[in-house]
VOGU-3710 file (C-alpha; in Angstrom, 3 decimals, decimal comma):
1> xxxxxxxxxx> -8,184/-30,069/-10,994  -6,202/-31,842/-13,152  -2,831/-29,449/-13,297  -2,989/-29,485/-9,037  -2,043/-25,859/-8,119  -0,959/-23,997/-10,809  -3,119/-21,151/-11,209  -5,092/-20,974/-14,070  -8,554/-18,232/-14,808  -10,870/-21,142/-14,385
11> xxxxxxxxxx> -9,515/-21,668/-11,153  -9,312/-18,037/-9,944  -13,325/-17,447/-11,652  -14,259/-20,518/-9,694  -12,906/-19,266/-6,533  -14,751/-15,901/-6,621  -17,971/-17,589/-7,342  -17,730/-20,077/-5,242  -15,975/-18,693/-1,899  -15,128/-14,991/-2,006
21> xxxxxxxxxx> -18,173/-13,177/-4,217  -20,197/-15,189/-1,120  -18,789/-13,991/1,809  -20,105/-11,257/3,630  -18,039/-8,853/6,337  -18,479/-11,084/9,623  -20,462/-9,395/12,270  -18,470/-9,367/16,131  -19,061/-12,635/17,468  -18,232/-14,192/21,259
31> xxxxxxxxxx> -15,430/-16,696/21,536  -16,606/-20,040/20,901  -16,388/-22,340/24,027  -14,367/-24,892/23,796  -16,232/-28,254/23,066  -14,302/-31,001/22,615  -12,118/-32,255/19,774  -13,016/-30,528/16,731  -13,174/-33,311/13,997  -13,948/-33,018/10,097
41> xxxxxxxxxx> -12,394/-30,864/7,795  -14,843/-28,970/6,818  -14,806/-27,838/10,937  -11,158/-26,682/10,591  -11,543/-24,579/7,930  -14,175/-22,680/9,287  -12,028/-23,159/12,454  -9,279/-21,277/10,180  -11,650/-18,783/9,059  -12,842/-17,617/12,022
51> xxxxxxxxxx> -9,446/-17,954/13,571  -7,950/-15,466/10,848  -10,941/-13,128/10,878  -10,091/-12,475/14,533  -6,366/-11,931/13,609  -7,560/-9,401/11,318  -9,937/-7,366/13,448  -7,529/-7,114/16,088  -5,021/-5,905/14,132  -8,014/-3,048/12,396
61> xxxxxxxxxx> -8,832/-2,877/16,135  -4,721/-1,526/17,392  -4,644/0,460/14,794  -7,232/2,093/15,080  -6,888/2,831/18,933  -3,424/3,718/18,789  -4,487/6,546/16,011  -7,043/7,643/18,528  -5,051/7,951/21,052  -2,412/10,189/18,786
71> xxxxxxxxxx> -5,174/12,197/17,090  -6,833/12,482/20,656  -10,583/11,788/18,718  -13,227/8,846/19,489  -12,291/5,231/18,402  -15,284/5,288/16,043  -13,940/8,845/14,381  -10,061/7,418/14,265  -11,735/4,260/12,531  -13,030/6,175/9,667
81> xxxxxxxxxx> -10,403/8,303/9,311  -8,255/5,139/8,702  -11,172/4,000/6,160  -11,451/6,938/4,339  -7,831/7,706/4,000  -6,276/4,031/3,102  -6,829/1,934/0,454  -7,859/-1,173/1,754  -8,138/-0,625/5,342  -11,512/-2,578/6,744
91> xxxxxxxxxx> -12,789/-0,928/9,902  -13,466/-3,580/13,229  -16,787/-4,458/12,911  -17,529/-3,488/16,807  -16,578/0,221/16,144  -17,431/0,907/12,220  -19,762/3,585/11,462  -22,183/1,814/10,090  -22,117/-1,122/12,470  -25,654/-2,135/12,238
101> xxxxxxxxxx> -25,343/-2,390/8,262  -22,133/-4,484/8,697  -23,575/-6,784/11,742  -26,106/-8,382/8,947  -23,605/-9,026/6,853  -22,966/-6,751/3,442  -21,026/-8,169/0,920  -17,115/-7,385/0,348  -16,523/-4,063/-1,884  -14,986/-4,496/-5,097
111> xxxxxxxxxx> -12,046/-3,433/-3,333  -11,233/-6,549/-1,464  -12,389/-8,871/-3,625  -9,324/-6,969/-5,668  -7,066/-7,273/-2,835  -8,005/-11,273/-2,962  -7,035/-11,394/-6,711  -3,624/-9,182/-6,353  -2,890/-11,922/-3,625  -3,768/-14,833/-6,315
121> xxxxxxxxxx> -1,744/-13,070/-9,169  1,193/-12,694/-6,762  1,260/-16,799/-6,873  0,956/-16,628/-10,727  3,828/-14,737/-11,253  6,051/-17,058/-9,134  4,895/-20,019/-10,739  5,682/-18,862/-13,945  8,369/-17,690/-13,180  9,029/-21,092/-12,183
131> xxxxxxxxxx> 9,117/-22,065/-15,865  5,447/-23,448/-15,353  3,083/-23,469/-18,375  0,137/-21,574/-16,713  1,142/-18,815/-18,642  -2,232/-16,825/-19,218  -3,039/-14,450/-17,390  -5,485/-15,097/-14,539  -7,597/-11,958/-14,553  -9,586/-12,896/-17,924
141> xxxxxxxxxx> -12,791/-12,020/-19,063  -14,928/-14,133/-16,121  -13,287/-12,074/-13,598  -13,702/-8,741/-14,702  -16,956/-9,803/-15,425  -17,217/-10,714/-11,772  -15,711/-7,513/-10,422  -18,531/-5,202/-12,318  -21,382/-7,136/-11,131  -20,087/-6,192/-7,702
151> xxxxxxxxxx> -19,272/-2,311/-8,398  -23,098/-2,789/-9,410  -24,180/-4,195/-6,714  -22,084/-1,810/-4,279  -23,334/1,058/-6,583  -26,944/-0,050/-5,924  -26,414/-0,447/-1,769  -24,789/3,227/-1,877  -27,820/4,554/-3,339  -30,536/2,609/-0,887
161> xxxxxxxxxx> -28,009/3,950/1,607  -27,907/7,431/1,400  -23,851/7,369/0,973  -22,092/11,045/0,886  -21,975/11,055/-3,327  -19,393/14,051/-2,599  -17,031/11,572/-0,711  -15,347/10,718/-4,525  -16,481/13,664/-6,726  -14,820/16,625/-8,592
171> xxxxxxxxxx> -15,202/18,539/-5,636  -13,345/16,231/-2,979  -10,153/17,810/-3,180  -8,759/21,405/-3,166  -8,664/24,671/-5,080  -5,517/26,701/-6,244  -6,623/29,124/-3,487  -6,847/26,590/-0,841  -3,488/24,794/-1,782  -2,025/28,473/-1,396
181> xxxxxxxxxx> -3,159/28,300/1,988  -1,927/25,428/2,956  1,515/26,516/1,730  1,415/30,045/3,597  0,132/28,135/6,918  3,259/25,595/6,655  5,652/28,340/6,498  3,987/30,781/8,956  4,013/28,443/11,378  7,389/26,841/10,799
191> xxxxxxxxxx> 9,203/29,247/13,349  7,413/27,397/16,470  6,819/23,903/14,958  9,321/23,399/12,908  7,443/19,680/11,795  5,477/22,216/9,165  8,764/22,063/7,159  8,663/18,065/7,183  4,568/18,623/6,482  4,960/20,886/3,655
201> xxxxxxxxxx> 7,583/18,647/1,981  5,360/15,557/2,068  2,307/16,878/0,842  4,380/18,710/-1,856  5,850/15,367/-3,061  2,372/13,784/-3,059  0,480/16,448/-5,319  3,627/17,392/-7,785  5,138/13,705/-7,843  1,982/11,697/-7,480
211> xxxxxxxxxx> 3,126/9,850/-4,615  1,245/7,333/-2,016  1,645/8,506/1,967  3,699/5,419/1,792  6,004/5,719/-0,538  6,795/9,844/1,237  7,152/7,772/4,482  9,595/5,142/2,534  11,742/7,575/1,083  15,500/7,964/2,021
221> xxxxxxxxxx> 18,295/10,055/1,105  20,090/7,716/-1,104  16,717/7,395/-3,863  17,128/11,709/-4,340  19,875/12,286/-7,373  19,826/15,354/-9,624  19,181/15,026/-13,224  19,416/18,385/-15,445  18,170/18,701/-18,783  19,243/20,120/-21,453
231> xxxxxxxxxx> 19,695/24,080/-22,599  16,483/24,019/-25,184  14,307/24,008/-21,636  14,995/27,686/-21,778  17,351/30,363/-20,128  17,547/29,382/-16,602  19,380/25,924/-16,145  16,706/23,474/-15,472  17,465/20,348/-12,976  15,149/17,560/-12,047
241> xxxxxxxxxx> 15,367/16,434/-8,679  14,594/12,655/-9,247  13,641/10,521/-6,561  14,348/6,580/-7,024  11,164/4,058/-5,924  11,264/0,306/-4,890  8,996/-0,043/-2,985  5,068/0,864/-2,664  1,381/-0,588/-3,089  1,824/-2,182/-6,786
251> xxxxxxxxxx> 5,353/-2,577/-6,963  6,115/-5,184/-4,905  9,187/-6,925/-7,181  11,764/-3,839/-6,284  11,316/-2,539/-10,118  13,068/0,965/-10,787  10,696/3,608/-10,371  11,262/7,058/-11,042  9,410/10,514/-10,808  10,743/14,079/-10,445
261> xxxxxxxxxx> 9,804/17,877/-10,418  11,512/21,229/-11,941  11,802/24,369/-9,703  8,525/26,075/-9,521  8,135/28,951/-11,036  6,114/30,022/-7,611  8,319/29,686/-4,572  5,997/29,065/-2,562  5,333/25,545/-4,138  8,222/24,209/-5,520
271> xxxxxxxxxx> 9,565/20,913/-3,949  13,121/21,726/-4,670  13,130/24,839/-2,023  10,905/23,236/0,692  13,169/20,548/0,515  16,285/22,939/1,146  14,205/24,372/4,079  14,472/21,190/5,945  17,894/19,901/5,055  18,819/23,146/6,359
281> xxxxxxxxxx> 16,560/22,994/9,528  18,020/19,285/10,024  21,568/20,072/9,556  22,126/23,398/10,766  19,493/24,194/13,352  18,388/21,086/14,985  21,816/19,274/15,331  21,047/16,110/13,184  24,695/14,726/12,367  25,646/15,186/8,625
291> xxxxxxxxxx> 25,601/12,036/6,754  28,956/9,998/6,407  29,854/8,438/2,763  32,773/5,995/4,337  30,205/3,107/3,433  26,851/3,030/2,201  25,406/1,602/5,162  26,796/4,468/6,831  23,870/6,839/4,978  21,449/4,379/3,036
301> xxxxxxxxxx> 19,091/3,982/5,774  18,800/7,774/6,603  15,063/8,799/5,639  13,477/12,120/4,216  10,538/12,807/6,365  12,185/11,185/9,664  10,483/9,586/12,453  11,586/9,375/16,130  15,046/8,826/14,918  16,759/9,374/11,263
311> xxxxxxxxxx> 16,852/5,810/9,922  12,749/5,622/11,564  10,261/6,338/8,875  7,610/8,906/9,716  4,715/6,787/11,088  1,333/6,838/9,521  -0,499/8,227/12,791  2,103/10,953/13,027  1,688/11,862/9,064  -2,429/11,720/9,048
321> xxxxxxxxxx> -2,202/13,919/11,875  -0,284/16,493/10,808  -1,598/16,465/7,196  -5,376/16,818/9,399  -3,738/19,586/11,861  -3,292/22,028/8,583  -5,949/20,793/6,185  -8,264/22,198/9,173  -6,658/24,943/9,823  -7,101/25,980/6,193
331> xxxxxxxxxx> -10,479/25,035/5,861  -10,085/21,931/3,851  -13,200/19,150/4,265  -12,165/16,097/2,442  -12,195/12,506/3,637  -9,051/11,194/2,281  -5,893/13,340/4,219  -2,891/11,697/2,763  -3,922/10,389/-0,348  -5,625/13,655/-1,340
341> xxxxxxxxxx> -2,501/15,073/-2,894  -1,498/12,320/-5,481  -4,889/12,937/-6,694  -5,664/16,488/-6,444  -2,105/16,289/-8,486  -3,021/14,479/-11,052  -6,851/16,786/-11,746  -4,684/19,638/-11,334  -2,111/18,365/-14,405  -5,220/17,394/-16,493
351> xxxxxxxxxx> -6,771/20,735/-15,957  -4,133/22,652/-17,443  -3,560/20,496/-20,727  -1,474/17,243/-19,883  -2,195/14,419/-21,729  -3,121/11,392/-20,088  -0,477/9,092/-21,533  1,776/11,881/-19,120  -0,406/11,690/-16,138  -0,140/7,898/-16,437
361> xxxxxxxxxx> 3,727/7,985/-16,471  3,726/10,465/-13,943  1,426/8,275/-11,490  3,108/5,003/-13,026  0,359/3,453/-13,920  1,187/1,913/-17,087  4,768/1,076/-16,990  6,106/-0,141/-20,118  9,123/-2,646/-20,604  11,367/-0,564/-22,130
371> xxxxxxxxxx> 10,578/2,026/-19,395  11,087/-0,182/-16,551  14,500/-1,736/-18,503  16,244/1,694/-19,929  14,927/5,092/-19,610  14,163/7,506/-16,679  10,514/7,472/-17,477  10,191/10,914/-16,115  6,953/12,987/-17,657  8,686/16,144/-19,037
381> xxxxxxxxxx> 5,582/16,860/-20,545  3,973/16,707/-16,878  6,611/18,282/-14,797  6,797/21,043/-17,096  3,161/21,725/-16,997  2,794/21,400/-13,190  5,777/23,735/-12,279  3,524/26,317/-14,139  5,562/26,499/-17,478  4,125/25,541/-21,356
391> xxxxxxxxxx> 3,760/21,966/-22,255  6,789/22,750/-24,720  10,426/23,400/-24,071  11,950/26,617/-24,449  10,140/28,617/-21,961  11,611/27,752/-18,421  12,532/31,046/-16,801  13,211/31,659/-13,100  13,867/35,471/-12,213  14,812/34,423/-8,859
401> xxxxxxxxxx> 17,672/31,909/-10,156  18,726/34,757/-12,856  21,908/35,350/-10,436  23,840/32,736/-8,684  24,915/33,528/-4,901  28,924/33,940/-4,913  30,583/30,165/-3,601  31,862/31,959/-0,571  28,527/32,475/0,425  27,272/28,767/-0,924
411> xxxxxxxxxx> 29,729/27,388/0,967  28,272/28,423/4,622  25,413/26,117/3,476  26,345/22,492/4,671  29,560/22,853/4,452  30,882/19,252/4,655  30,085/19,010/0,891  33,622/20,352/-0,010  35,052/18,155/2,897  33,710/14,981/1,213
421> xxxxxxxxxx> 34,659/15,633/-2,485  37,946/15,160/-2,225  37,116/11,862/-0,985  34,888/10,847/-4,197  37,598/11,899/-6,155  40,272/9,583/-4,363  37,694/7,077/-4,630  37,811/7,325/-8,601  41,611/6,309/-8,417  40,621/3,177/-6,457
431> xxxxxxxxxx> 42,020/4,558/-2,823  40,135/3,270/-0,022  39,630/5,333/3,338  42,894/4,848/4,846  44,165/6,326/1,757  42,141/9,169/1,327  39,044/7,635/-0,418  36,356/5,677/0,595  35,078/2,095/1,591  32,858/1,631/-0,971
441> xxxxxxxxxx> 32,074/2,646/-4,532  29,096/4,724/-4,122  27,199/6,297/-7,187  23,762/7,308/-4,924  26,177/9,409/-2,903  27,799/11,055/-5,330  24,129/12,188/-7,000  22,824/13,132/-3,911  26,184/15,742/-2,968  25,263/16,831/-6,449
451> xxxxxxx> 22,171/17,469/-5,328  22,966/19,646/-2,073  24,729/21,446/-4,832  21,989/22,244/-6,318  19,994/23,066/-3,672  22,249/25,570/-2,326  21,066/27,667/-5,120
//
């Protein structure tokens, strides 16, 4: 090529016709013996290949086994589960379910070959961003073009294969009744494992915010701020609680991200209270030290749903198993476990009367410039629909929040909020600690003591 290694749509059709649309899922093979000095290039890349295909199975392979071990289930089972519940997660070819299909070789889904692509547009960006003049898009016509002849041909091996046509239909989620049940297990069960409260928070952020499992497990204190709108939402004061995201599956630049939800007008699901619930259990019943402001390292690495420790993330073993543990228990059959919410979420908002160009915000999956540059981007439309008000303001009522608890009694509720205000305030008049303030200027903190506020309430 002419241009060298810019990346250009020729180049990226070219590829996919001529490497990638070919290659088929590599069967378990024995270790080569070695047999002398490998010579030739064309030997060292298949060398590479072969070398990297490895690296990946073993990688498929410890994951796998170390869910199996935590789930306590087969290796085959703890395989699939993995399959079914994460995008782009290719069982080991020794343990898949359908190893016999896989040892002859079936093509790549649609879904790799799109992992291949996002891995090729990744190197687009950069270069132009480089000031290089490879400045149309990759992705054209010839690749798309590519990409349904595949979903054809998958669609085509599904059928000859008798694949479970439930596995992605209407009915591979849960009902109002069932998502009840879920709730009143969580909270029955909270008194003797108290991880239902961490449980019941996650899956509530991934149906009413639309979140990925990964971007639950990512989430720290200092991305949760408070954001209340205006008095035409209706008699009861109405605050968003707004988490911040950086970091996730498709946004992989560190672009601001937001998405929030209202109080629910049912208790029982509203993501504001279950939240509460475990700040409270966390700060007042298991012993977790309260977070210090002095500097933002201090608190910035403290997570939401915590892991062994509080700056650990919850790990993906440890969140599919307790998002399996209750789905069970309340009868739920689905093959996706913590995925199921962010779409369940997003049927359940279209069902009652949100507009797609909401849902879309919501789920941020069309992100516009002036979005990403200015505004919240929060779905009004959307939250107010899926906290169980009318698509239009004027409406959002609460009897429970018609009376506010007197401050005496707020005050028993993490207490060290009052002890760190006067702090902010000193911090305002430029004092550092020594003098009363703090190390460092801090806006995150001071939206997330708003917050605790809030939540007190």
């Amino acid at each position: 090529w002419p241009d060298g290694e810019l990346v250009t749509p020729d180049k990226l059709a070219a590829w996919l016709k001529e490497d990638i649309l070919l290659r088929r899922v590599a069967p378990p093979q024995k270790k080569p013996r070695a047999r002398g000095k490998v010579k030739g290039k064309v030997k060292a890349v298949q060398l590479r290949r072969q070398l990297e295909q490895e690296q990946l199975e073993a990688a498929a392979l410890a994951e796998a086994e170390s869910l199996a071990e935590a789930l306590e289930v087969p290796l085959a089972e703890a395989a699939q589960l993995l399959a079914d519940d994460r995008e782009g997660y290719v069982p080991p070819t020794a343990i898949a379910p359908a190893a016999a299909d896989l040892a002859e070789g079936s093509l790549l889904t649609r879904g790799t070959i799109d992992a291949y692509i996002a891995a090729v547009i990744e190197l687009w960006r950069l270069q132009v961003a480089h000031g290089n003049a490879n400045t149309e898009n990759p992705r054209g016509a010839a690749v798309r073009g590519f990409l349904e002849q595949r979903g054809r041909q998958r669609g085509k091996h599904d059928r000859a294969s008798f694949k479970n046509r439930g596995t992605d239909g209407i009915q591979a989620g849960y009902s109002p009744d069932e998502w009840l049940r879920v709730q009143d297990l969580l909270l029955s069960g909270a008194a003797y494992m108290p991880q239902n409260l961490r449980t019941r928070v996650d899956l509530l952020f991934g149906h009413y915010y639309l979140l990925r499992g990964e971007n639950r497990r990512k989430m720290e204190l200092a991305d949760l701020s408070l954001l209340d709108y205006p008095s035409s939402e209706g008699p009861t004061p109405c605050g968003c609680l707004v988490t911040l995201l950086r970091d996730g599956k498709l946004n992989k630049t560190a672009k601001k991200e937001f998405m929030g939800s209202l109080r629910h007008k049912d208790p029982l699901f509203c993501t504001q209270g279950a939240l509460a619930q475990l700040f409270f259990w966390r700060w007042h019943v298991a012993g977790e030290p309260s977070p210090s402001f002095r500097r933002r390292q201090d608190w910035y690495r403290i997570k939401v749903l915590v892991g062994r420790d509080r700056e650990q993330e919850l790990s993906y073993p440890t969140q599919l198993q307790e998002t399996w543990r209750i789905f069970g228990a309340a009868g739920l059959v689905a093959s996706k476990k913590t995925h199921l919410p962010r779409r369940v979420g997003a049927q359940d908002a279209e069902t009652h009367g949100t507009s797609l160009a909401q849902i879309s915000q919501a789920g941020r999956w069309n992100q516009s410039v002036l979005c990403q540059a200015y505004l919240t981007h929060l779905p009004r439309q959307f939250m107010r629909i899926v906290a169980g008000f009318s698509a239009s303001p004027g409406d959002y009522f609460l009897a429970r929040a018609a009376h506010e608890p007197p401050y005496v009694l707020q005050k028993q509720l993490w207490p060290w909020i009052e002890e760190w205000e006067p702090r902010f305030e000193a911090r305002a008049r430029r004092q550092c600690w020594a003098e009363g303030g703090l190390d460092d200027d801090d806006l995150a903190a001071d939206g997330f003591l708003k917050l605790m506020r809030r939540l007190r309430i």
